[in-house]
MMTF fields as JSON, N, C-alpha, C and O atoms, coordinates in Angstrom:
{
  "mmtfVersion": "1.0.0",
  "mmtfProducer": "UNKNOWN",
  "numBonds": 399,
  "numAtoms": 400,
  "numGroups": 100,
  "numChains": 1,
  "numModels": 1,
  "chainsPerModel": [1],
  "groupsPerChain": [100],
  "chainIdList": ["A"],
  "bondAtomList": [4, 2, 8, 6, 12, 10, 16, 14, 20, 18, 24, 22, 28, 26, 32, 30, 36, 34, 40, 38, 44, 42, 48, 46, 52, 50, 56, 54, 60, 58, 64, 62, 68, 66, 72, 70, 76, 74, 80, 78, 84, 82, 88, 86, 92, 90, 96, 94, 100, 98, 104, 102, 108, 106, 112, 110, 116, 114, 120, 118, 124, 122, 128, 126, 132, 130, 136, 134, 140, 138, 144, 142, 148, 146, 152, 150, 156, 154, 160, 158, 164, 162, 168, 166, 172, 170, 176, 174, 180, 178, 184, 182, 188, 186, 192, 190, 196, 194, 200, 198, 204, 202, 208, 206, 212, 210, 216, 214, 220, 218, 224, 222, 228, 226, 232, 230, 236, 234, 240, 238, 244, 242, 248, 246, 252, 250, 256, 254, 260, 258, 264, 262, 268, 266, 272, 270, 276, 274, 280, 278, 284, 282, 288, 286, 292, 290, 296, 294, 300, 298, 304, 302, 308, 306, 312, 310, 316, 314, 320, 318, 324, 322, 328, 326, 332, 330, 336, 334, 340, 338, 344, 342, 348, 346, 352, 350, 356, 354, 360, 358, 364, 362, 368, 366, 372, 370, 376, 374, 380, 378, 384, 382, 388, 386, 392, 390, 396, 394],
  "bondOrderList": [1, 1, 1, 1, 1, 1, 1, 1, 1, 1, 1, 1, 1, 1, 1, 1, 1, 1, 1, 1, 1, 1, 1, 1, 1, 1, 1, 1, 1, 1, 1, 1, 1, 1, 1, 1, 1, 1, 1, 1, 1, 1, 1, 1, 1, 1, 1, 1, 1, 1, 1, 1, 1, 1, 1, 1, 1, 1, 1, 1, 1, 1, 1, 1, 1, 1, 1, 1, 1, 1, 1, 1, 1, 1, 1, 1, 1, 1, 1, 1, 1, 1, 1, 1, 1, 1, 1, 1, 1, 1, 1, 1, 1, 1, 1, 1, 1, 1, 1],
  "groupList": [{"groupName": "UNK", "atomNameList": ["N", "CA", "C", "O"], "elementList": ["N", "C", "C", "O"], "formalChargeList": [0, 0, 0, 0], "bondAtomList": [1, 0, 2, 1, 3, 2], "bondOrderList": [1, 1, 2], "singleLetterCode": "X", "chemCompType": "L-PEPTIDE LINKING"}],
  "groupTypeList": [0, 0, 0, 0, 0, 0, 0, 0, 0, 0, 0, 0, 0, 0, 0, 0, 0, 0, 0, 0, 0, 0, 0, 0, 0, 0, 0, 0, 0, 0, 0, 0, 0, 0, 0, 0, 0, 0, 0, 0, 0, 0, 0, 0, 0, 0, 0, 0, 0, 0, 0, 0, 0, 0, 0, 0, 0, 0, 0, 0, 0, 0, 0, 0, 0, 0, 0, 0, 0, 0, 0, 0, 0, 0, 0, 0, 0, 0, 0, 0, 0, 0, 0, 0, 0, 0, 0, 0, 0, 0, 0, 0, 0, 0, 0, 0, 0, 0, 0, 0],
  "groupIdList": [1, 2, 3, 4, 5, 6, 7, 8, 9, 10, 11, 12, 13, 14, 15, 16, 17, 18, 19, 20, 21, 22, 23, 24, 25, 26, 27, 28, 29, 30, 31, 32, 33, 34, 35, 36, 37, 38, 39, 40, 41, 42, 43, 44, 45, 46, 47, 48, 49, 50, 51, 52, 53, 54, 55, 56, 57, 58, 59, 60, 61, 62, 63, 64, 65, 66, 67, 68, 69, 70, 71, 72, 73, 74, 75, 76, 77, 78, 79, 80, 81, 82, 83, 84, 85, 86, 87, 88, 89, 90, 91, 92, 93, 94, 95, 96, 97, 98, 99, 100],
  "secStructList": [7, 7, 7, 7, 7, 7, 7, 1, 7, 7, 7, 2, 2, 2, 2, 2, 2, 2, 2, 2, 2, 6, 6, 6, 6, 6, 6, 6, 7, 2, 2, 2, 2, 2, 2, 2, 2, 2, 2, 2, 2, 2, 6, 6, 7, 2, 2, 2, 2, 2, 2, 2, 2, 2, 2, 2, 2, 2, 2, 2, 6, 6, 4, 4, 4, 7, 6, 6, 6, 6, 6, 2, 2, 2, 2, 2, 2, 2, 2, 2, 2, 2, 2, 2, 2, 2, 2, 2, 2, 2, 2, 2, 2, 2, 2, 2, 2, 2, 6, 7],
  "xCoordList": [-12.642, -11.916, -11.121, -11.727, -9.705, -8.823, -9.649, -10.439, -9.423, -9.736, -9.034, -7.836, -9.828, -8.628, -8.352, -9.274, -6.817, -6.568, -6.263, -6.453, -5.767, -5.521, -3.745, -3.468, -2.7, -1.802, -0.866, 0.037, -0.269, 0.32, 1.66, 2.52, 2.024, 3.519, 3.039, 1.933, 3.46, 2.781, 3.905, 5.115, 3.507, 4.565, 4.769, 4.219, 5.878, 6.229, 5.42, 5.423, 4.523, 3.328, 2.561, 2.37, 2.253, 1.811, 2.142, 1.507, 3.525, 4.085, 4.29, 4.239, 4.553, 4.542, 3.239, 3.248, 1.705, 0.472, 0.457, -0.014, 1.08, 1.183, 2.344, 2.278, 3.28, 4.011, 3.745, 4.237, 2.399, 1.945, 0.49, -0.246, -0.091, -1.3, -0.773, -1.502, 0.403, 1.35, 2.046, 2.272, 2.219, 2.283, 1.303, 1.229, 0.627, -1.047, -1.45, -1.845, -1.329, -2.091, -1.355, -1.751, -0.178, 1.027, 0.605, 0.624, 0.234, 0.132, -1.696, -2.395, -2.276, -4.045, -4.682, -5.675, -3.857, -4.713, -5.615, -5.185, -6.929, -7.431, -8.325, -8.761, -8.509, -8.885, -7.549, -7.792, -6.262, -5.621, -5.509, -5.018, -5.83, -5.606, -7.159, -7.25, -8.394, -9.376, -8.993, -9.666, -8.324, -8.093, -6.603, -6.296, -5.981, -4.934, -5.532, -5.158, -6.705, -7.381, -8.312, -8.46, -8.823, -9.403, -9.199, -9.906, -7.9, -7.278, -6.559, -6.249, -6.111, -6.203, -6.905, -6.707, -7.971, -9.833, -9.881, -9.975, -9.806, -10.038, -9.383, -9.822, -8.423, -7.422, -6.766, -5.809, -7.837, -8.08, -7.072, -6.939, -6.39, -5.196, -5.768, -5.042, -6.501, -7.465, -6.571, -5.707, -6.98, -6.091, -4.373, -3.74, -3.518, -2.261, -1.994, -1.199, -3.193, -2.325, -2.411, -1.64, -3.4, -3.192, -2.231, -1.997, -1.639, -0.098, 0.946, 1.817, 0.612, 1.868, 2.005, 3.126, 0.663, 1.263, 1.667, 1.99, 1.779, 1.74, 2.971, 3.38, 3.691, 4.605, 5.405, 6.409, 5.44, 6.172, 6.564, 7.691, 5.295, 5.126, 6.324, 7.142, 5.916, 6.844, 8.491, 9.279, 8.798, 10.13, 10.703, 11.921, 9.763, 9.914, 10.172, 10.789, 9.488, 9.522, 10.423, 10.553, 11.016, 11.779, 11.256, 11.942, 10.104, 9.361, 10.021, 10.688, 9.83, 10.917, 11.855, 12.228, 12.379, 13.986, 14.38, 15.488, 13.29, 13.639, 12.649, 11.451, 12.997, 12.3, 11.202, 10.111, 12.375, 11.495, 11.205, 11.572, 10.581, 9.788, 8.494, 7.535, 8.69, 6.878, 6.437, 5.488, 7.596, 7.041, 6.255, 5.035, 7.054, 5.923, 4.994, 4.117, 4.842, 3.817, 2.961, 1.806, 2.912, 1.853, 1.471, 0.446, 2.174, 1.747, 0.981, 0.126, 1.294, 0.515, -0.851, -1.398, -1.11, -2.34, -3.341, -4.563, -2.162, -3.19, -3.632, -4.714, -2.541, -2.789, -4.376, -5.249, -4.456, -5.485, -6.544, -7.483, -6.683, -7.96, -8.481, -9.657, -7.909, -8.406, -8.96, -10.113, -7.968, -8.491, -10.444, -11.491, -10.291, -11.483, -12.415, -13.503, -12.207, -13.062, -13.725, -14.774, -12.854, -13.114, -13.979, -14.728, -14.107, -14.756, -15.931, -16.953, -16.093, -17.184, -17.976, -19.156, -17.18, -17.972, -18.844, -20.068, -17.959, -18.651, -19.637, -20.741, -19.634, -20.844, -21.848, -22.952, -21.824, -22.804, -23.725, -24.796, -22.582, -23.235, -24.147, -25.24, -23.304, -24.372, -25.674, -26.805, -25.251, -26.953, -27.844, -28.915, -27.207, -28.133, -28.646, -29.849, -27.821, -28.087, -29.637, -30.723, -29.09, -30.216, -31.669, -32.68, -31.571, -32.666, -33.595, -34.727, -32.598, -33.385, -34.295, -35.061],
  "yCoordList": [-30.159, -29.592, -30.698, -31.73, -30.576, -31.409, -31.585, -30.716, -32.685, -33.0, -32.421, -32.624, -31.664, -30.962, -31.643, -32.011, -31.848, -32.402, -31.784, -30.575, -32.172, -31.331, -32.071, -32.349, -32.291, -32.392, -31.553, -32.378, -30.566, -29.88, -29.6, -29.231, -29.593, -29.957, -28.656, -28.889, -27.378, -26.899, -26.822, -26.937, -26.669, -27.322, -25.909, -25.038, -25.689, -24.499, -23.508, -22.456, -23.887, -22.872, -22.737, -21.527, -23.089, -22.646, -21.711, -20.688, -22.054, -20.762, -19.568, -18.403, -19.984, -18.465, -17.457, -16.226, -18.692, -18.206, -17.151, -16.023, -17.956, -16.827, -15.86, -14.922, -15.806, -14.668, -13.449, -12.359, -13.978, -12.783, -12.766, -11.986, -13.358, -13.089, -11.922, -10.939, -11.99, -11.406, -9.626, -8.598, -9.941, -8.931, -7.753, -6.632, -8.424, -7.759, -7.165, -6.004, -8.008, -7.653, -6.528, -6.004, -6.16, -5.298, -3.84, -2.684, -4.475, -2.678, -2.897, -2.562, -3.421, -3.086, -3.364, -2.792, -4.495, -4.662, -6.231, -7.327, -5.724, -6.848, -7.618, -8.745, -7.156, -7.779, -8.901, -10.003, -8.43, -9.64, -10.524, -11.629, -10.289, -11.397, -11.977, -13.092, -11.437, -12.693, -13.136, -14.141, -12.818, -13.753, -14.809, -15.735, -14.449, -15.589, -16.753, -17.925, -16.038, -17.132, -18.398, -19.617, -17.243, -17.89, -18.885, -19.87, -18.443, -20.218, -21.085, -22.202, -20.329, -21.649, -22.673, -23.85, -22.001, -22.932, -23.773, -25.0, -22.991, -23.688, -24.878, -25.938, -24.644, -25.701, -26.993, -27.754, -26.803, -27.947, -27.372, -28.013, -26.11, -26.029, -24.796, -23.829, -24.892, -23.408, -23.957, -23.268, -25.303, -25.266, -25.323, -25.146, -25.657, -25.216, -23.517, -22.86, -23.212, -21.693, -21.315, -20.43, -21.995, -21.222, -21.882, -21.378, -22.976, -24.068, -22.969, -22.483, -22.723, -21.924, -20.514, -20.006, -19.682, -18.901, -18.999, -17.886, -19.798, -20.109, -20.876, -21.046, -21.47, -21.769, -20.948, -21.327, -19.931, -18.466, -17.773, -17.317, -17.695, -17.027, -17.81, -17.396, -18.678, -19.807, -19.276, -19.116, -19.045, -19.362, -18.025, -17.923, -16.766, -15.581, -15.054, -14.048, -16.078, -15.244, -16.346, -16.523, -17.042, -17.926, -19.311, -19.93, -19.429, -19.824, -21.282, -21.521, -22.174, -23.173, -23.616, -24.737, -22.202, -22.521, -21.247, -21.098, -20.49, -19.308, -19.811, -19.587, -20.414, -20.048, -18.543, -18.294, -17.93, -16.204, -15.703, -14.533, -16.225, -16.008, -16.126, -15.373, -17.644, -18.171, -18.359, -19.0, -17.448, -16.714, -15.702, -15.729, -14.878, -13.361, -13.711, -12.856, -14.768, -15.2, -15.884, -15.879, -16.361, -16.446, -15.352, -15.352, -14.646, -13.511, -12.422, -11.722, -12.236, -11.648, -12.609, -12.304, -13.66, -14.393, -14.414, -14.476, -14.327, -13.357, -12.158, -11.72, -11.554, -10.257, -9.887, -9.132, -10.315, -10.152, -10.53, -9.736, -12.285, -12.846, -11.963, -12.203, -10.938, -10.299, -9.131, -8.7, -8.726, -7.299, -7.874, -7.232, -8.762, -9.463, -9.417, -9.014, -9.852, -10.21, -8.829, -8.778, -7.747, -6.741, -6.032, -5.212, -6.029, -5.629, -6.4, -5.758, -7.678, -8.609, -7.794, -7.449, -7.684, -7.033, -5.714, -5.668, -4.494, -3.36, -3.782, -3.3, -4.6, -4.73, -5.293, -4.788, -6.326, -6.655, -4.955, -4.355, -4.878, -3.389, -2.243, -1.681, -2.273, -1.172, -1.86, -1.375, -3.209, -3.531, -3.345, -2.756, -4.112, -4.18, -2.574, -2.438, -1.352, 0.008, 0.368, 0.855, -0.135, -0.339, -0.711, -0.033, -1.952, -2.443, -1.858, -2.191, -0.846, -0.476, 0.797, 1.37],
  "zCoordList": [-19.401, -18.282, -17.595, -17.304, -17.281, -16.641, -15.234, -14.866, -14.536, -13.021, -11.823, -11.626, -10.986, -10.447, -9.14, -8.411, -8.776, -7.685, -6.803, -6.936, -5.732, -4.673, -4.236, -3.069, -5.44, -5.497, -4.67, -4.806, -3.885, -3.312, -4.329, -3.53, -5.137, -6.116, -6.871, -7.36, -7.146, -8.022, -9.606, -9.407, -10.78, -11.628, -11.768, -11.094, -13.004, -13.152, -13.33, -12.691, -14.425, -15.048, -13.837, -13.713, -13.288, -11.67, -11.206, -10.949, -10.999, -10.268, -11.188, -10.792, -12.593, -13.275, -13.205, -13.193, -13.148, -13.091, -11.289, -11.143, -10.28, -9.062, -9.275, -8.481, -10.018, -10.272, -10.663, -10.374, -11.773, -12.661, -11.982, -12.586, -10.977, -10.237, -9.138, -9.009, -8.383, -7.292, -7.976, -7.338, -9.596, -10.016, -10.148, -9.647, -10.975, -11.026, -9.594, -9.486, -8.533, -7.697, -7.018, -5.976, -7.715, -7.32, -7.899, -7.479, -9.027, -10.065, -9.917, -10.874, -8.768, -8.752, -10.073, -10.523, -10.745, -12.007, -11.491, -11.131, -11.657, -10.607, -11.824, -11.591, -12.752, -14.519, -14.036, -13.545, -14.259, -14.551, -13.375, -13.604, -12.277, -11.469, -11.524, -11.011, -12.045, -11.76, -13.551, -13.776, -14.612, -15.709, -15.48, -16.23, -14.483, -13.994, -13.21, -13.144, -12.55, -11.651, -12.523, -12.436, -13.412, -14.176, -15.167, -15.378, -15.907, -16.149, -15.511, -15.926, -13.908, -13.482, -13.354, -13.656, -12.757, -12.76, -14.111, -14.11, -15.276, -16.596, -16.741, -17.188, -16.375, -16.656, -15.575, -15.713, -14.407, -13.509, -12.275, -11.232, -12.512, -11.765, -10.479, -10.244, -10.067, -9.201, -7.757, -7.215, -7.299, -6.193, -6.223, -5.181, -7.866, -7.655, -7.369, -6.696, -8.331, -8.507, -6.878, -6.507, -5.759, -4.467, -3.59, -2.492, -3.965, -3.757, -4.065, -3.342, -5.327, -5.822, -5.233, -5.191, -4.659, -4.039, -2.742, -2.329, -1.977, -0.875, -0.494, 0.654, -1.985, -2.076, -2.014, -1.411, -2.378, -2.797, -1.56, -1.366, -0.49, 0.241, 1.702, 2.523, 1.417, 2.756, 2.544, 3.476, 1.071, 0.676, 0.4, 0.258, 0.292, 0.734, 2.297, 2.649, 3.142, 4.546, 5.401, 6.613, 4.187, 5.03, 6.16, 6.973, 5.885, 7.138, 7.324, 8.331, 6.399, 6.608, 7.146, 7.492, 7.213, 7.863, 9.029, 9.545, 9.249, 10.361, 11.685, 11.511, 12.884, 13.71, 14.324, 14.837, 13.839, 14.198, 13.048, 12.94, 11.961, 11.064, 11.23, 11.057, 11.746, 12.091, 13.372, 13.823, 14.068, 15.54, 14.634, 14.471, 14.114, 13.649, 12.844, 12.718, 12.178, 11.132, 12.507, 12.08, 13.665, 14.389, 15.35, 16.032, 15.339, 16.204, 15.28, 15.823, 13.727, 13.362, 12.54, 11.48, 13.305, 13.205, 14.601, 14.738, 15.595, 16.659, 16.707, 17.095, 16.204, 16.054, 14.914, 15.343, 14.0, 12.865, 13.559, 13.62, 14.485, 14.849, 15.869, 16.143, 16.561, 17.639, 16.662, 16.678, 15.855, 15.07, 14.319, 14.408, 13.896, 13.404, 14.133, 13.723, 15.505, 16.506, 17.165, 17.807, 16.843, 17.628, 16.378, 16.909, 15.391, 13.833, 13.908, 13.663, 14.195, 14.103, 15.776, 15.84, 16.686, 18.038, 17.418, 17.544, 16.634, 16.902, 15.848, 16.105, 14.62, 14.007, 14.883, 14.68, 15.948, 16.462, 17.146, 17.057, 17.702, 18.688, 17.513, 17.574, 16.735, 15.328, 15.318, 15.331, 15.292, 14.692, 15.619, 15.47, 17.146, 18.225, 18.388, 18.609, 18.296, 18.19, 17.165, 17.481, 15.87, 14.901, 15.367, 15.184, 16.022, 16.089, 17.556, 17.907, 18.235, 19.567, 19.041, 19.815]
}
């Protein structure tokens, strides 16, 4: 097994491996995205293939170069941590319910 680094560069086959992980995960074929994942891992590349999607993702939403891109990319990171927080609350309350 290659050594895997934590290089940030993802090479091409990288990104073709998140193209066709991004596809898959498009048509719910979820066989092929844990066998895309899976040679990435094999092949030392587990943290490119998540470079490479992430690479994808920056250069899709523009984030780089739009100020009001990664306004909405932090507002919908508040937005989620509260939705979380409020999911993590009512489970507390079920259980505490449970256990009375």
């Amino acid at each position: 097994m290659t050594t895997p680094t934590t290089d940030p560069n993802p090479t091409p086959g990288d990104r073709k491996r998140a193209g066709m992980a991004v596809r898959a995960w498009k048509d719910n074929d979820l066989d092929m995205v844990g066998l895309v994942a899976a040679e990435a891992r094999e092949t030392g590349r587990g943290f490119h293939l998540y470079a490479a999607l992430l690479t994808e993702l920056v250069e899709v939403l523009h984030l780089r170069d739009s100020p009001e891109a990664s306004a909405l990319l932090d507002q919908a990171i508040a937005r989620y941590a509260a939705e979380e927080q409020a999911r993590l609350d009512a489970e507390d309350q079920e259980e505490d319910a449970d256990d009375e």
